[in-house]
N, C-alpha and C positions, 0 to 999 in steps of 0.2 A: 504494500500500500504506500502510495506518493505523502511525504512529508506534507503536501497542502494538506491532501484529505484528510490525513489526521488529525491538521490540526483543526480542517470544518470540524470533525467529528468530534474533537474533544471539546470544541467552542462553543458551538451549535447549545446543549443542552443547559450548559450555563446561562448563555442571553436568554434563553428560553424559556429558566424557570420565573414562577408567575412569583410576585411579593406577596406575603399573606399577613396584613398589619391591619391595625385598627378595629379587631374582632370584638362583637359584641359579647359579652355576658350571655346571652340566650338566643340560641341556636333557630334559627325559623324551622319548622318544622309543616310535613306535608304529605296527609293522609291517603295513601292507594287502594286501587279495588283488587287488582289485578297480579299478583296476590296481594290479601287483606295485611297490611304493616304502615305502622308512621314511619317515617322517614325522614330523620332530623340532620340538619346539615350544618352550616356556620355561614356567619356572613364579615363579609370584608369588604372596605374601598365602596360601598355601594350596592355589592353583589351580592346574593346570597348561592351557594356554592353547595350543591349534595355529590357525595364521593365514592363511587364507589359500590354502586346500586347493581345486586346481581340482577339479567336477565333471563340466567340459563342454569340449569342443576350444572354441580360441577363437572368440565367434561375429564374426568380421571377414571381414574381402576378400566371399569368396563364399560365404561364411556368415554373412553378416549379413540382417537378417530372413528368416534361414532358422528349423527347428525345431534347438534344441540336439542336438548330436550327442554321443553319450560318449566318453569316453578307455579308447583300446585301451590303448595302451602310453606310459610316463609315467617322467621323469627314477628313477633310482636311489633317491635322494634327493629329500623335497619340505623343504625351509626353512622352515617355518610360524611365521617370529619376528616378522616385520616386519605392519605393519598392512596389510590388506588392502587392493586398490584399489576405488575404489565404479566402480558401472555410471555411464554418462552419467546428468545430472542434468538439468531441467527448474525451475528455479526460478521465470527471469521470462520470458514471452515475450518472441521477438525482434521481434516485428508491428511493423512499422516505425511503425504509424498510434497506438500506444502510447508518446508520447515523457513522458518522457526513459528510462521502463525498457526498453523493446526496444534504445538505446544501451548500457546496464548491462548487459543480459544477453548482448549479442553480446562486448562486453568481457569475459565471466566465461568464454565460450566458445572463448575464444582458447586454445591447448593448454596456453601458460609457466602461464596462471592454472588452467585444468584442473588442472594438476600439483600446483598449489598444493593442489587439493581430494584428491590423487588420485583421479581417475577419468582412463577411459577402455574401450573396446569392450570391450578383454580382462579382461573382470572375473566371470566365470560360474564363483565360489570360494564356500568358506562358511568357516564358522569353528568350532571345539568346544573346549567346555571343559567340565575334568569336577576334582571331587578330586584336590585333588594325589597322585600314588601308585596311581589307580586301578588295580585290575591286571582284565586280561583277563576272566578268570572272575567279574568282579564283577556282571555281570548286571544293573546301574540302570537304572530307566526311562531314557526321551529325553525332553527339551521340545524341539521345534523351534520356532524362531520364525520368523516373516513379518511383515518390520518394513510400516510403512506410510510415507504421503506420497503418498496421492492418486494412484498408481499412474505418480508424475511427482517423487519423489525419494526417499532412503531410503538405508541403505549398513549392512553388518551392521560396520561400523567403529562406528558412534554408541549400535549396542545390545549391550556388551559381555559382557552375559551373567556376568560375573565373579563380582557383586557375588549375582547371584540362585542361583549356584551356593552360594556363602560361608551365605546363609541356608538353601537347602536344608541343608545338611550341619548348620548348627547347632540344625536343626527335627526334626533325625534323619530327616529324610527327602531323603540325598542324591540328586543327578539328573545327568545329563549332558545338556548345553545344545549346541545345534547351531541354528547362525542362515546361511542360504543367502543372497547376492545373486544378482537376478533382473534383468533387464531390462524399463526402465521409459519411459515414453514414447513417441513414434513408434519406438525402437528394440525396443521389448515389448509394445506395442499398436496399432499402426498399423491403423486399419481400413481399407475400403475393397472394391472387389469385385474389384478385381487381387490384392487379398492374398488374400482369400479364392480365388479359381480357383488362386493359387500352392500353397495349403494350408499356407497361413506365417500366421494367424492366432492371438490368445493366444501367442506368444511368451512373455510373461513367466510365463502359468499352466506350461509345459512345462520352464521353465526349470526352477522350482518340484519339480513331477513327478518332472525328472531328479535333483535333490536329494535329492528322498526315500527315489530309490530306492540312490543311494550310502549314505545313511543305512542303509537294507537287508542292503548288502551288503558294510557296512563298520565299522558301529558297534561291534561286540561287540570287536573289537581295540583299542577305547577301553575298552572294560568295561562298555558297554549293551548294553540285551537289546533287538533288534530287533522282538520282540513286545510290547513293551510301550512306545510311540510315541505320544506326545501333541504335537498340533500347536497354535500359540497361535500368533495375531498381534494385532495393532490398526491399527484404522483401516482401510486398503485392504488391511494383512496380516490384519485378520479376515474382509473380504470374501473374500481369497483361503482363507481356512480355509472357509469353505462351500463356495464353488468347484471345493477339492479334492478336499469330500467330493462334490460334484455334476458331476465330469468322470468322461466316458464314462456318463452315466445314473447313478451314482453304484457306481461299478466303482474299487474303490483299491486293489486287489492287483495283485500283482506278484509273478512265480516263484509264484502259488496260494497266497501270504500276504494277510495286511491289511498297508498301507504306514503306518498305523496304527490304533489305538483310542479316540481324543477327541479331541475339538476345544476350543480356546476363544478364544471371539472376541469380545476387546474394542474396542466402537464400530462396528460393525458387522458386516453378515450378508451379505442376499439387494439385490446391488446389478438393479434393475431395467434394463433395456438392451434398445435395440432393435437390430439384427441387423448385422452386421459388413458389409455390404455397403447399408444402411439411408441414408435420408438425409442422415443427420448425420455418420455413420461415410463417406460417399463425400466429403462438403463438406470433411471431415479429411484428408482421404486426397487430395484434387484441390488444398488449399492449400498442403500438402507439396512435392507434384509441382511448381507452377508458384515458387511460393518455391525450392525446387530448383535450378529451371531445367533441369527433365525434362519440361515439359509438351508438347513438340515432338517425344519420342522415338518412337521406334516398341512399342518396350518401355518406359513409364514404372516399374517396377520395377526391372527390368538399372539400370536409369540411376542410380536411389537408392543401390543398391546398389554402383556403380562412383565415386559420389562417395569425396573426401575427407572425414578424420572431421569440422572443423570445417564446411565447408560442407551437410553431411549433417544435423551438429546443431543448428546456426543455422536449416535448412528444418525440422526435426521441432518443434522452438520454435519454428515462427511461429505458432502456432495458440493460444488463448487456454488461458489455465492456470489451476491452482486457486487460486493465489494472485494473484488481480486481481478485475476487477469482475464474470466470469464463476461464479465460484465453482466453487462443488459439480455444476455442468453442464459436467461435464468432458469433454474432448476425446480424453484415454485413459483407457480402460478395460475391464476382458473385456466383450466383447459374443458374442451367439448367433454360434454359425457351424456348426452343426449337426451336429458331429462333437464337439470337445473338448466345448461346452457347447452342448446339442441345440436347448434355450430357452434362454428370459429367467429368468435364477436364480430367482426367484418362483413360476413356471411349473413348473421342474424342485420347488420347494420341495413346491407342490401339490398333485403329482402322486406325492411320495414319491422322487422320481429320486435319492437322495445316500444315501450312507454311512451304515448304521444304528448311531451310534455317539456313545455319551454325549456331553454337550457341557454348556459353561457362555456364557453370554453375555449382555452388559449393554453401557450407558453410564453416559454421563457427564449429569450433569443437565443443561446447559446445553452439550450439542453446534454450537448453529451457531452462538454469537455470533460465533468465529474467520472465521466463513466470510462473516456478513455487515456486514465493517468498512468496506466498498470501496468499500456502494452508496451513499451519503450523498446522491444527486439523486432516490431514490427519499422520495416527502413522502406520496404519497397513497393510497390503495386500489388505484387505477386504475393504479400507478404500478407498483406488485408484481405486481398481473395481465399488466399486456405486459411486464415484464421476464420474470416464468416463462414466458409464451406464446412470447416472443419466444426465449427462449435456454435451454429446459428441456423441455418438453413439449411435441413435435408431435404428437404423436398424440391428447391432449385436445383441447377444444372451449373456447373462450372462455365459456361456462357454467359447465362443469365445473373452470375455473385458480378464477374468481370464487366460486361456490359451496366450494371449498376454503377461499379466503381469506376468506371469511365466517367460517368457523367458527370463525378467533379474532378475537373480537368486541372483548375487554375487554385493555390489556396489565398490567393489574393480575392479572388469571387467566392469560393466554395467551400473556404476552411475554417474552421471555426475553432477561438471568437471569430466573428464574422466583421466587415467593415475593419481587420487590423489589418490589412495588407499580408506583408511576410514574417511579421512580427510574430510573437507569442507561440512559437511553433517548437513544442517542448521535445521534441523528436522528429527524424524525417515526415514521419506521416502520421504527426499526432491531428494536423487543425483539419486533415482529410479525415481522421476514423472519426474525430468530433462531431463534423457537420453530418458522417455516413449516421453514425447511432443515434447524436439526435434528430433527425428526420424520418430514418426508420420508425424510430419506438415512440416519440410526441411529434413534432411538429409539421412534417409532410404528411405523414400516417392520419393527422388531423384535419388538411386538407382532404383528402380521400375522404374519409365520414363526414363531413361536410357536403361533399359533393354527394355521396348517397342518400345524407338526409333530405337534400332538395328534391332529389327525383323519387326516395319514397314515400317524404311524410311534407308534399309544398307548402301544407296549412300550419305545422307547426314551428314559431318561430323564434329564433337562435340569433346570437350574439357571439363572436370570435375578436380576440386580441392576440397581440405579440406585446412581451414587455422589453425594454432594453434601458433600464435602469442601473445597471451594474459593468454600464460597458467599459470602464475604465480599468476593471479589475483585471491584472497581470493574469495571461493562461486560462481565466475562468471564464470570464465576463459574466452576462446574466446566466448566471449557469444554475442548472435543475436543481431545484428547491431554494434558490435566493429570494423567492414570493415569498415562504413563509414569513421569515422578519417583517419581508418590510408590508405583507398583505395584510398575512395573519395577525398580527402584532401590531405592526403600524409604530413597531421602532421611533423611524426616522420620521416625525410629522410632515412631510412633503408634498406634493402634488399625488404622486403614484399613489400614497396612503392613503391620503384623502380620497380621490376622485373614486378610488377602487372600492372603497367600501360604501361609499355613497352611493354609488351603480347597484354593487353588489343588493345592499340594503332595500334599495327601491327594487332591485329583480325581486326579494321575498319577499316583499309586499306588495308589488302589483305585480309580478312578472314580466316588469321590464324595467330594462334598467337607467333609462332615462324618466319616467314618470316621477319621482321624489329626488333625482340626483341634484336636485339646483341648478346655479349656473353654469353648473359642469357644461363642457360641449358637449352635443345630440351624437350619440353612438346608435351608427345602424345597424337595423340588423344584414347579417352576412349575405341574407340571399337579395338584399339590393343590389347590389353590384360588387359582390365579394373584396369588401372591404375591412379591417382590420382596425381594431383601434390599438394605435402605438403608445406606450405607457412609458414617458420620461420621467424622472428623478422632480426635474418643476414644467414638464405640459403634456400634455396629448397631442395626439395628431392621427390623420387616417390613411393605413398603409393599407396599398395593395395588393392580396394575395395572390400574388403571382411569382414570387421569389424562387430560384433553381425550378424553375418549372420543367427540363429538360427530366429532369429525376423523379419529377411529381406524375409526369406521364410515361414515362417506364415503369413507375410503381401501377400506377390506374390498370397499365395491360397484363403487370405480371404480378398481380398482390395474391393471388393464390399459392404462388412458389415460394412467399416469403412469409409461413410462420415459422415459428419459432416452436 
């Protein structure tokens, strides 16, 4: 791992943490049906804050990579004060043939240092925050969030939500914030065709599911209105916002409701994938098992599941992660299994299969640099070609990896940061595999669903940006996940901060994001004339979607050869 990313990584969660001062003496507290419990939280800064709130029996012992089951009946009282525990984490793999990180990560995997993180199994909680004082009858939208981390780590501990409730209210348009943990890794994606015949598939999307629907049937006793339900995440949590809208052919009610009304997904959409029993998903699923030491069972499933938690999580980590020289050809992630998700998201996008329901979605300018710090022995043309062939796309052809990588020619036009010229070019053909990964996996790839949604769903109507706020930044620039700060958080009070949650706020309240923005500039929607709104540090502006289009229309002919 590059010197930077470590140090995002070790940075990242420090800015992050939320302040908790000024707490009252007496806890607001907040009576549910669904199961029968009070549920007492804490308030701070304004906010009142419940911690911690399970949605799901715990999924251990014999329920673990099962489907989340709900809770019948539930202590008197739930405690919502304490920070929640995260799901198991995926950081570094444990591949023995990785040294010295697969020592480090069996070392983090030890339970004293788990503790440290807290995680563990029992972790299928979410978390709400709303105004302090909200009473019952108050009726506010919801934002739900779905944090991301590559579908291999994440914890609604790190996205507290506080801070975005604090600016709702001061925008006049307050919300109630609800952020679910899911299971993630071989514990929430485990593919393979024993999981599949089990019907234990998507774990982590049902997890999800089950959230939503406590949200359902439970939020208005926070003082949300259950009909008015916008979903956001980023990164893997905006691939799981398509996802949601696209499980069951795009079927999101529940009790003959919608589970909600919009989506917004920043850094991603329509994650391409080949089938949960496929060959990449069995090669995941068989390196588990024998890392295990299940590979002799009669039942290699029983077996997984009969392990200890370290031992379990050590085997689910040996497979390579998103953060090594594998990248963005990641090892978990929803794949088809022809029930939750029938296709290949793309496929379902296509064909119109998902949720007919407003939505906003963008990147970040410069999405893969994060992703390709790792590769530094890749020098040549030929060298990006067998690394994708090799560890990204089976299903293309060695023409079809090559004729890809042709078509960014120049890294003065095609490399990414983008707009550096020859600059920041951390290796022969680091600003070329930048621009290749993030275009594949966010930014073209968004394009492409974009143009699907227009020709199958023309009535329903959408919103697209590009942000380039962080352009100055050596090697990274706006690179994948710089929104968080300054979106989610709003850090840096600036233009971007402002203007973004102001949109945002008025999308959950009328679903559009110009209706309450002010005198923000009128952001159109995309299918006027596929336009983009550009998010600067202090203005906006409207780009046109039409950037490296040479590679946009070689994906449009050949987006079937290129999942993952």
């Amino acid at each position: 791992m590059s010197s930077i990313l470590k140090l995002l990584l070790a940075t990242l969660p420090l800015v992050l943490a939320a302040p908790a001062s000024n707490k009252r003496a007496d806890g607001p507290t907040v009576v549910i049906s669904k199961p029968d419990a009070t549920v007492i939280g804490v308030s701070a800064n304004n906010v009142d804050s419940f911690n911690g709130i399970p949605f799901a029996l715990p999924p251990t012992g014999s329920n673990r990579l099962k489907p989340p089951r709900p809770i019948e009946t539930s202590p008197e009282i739930i405690q919502a004060t304490l920070p929640a525990k995260s799901c198991p984490q995926f950081t570094l793999s444990t591949d023995t043939s990785d040294l010295p990180t697969s020592i480090i990560a069996e070392v983090g995997n030890i339970p004293i240092f788990q503790a440290i993180k807290n995680s563990g199994e029992d972790c299928l909680t979410l978390n709400v925050r709303r105004p302090a004082g909200t009473k019952p009858d108050a009726k506010l939208p919801v934002l739900v969030w779905i944090y991301g981390g590559g579908f291999e780590q994440g914890s609604i501990t790190t996205y507290d939500g506080a801070a975005f409730v604090a600016s709702s209210v001061s925008l006049g348009m307050p919300v109630i914030y609800v952020a679910m943990n899911y299971r993630l890794g071989g514990f929430g994606f485990l593919p393979g065709a024993e999981v599949l015949e089990d019907g234990s598939a998507n774990l982590g999307l049902l997890d999800q599911r089950l959230a939503l629907e406590w949200v359902a049937d439970n939020i208005a006793a926070f003082g949300g209105d259950p009909t008015k339900v916008t979903i956001w995440g980023e990164s893997a949590g905006a691939i799981s916002v398509f996802d949601q809208m696209a499980l069951y052919d795009g079927d999101n009610t529940y009790n003959g409701s919608p589970l909600f009304r919009g989506g917004i997904m920043d850094s991603g959409c329509i994650a391409s994938a080949n089938p949960v029993d496929g060959v990449k998903g069995q090669a995941v699923y068989d390196t588990v098992v024998k890392n295990a030491g299940c590979d002799g069972a009669t039942d290699t499933l029983a077996c997984l599941r009969g392990l200890d938690y370290t031992k379990f999580l050590n085997a689910a980590n040996s497979v390579p992660g998103i953060l090594g020289y594998n990248s963005v050809a990641e090892s978990y992630l929803p794949r088809p299994d022809g029930y939750l998700l029938t296709e290949s998201p793309d496929q379902l996008a296509a064909k119109g299969k998902y949720a007919s329901v407003p939505f906003i979605i963008g990147d970040q300018e410069d999405e893969g640099t994060i992703f390709a710090l790792t590769q530094k022995n890749l020098t040549t043309t030929n060298d990006i070609v067998d690394y994708l062939q090799t560890l990204y796309f089976f299903d293309a052809s060695r023409q079809q990896i090559t004729d890809l990588v042709a078509t960014y020619q120049d890294i003065q036009e095609d490399g990414s940061p983008f707009r550096t010229g020859t600059s920041n070019n951390w290796y022969p053909q680091f600003k070329r595999l930048s621009a290749i990964l993030g275009d594949l996996s966010f930014t073209l790839t968004r394009r492409v669903f974009l143009n699907y949604a227009l020709k199958a769903k023309p009535n329903v109507r959408f919103w697209s940006y590009l942000s380039s706020y962080n352009h100055s930044l050596p090697f990274l620039g706006t690179f994948h996940g710089s929104d968080i700060l300054q979106l989610f958080f709003g850090i840096q009070p600036n233009y971007a901060s402002k203007s973004i949650h102001a949109y945002y706020l008025s999308f959950v309240y009328e679903q559009d994001p110009n209706s309450r923005a002010g005198n923000y500039m009128d952001w159109p929607q995309w299918s006027n004339n596929q336009s983009l709104m550009n998010f600067f540090n202090d203005h906006g502006a409207l780009l046109q979607d039409n950037f490296r289009q040479d590679t946009y229309e070689f994906l449009t002919a050949n987006f079937a050869s290129f999942h993952i």
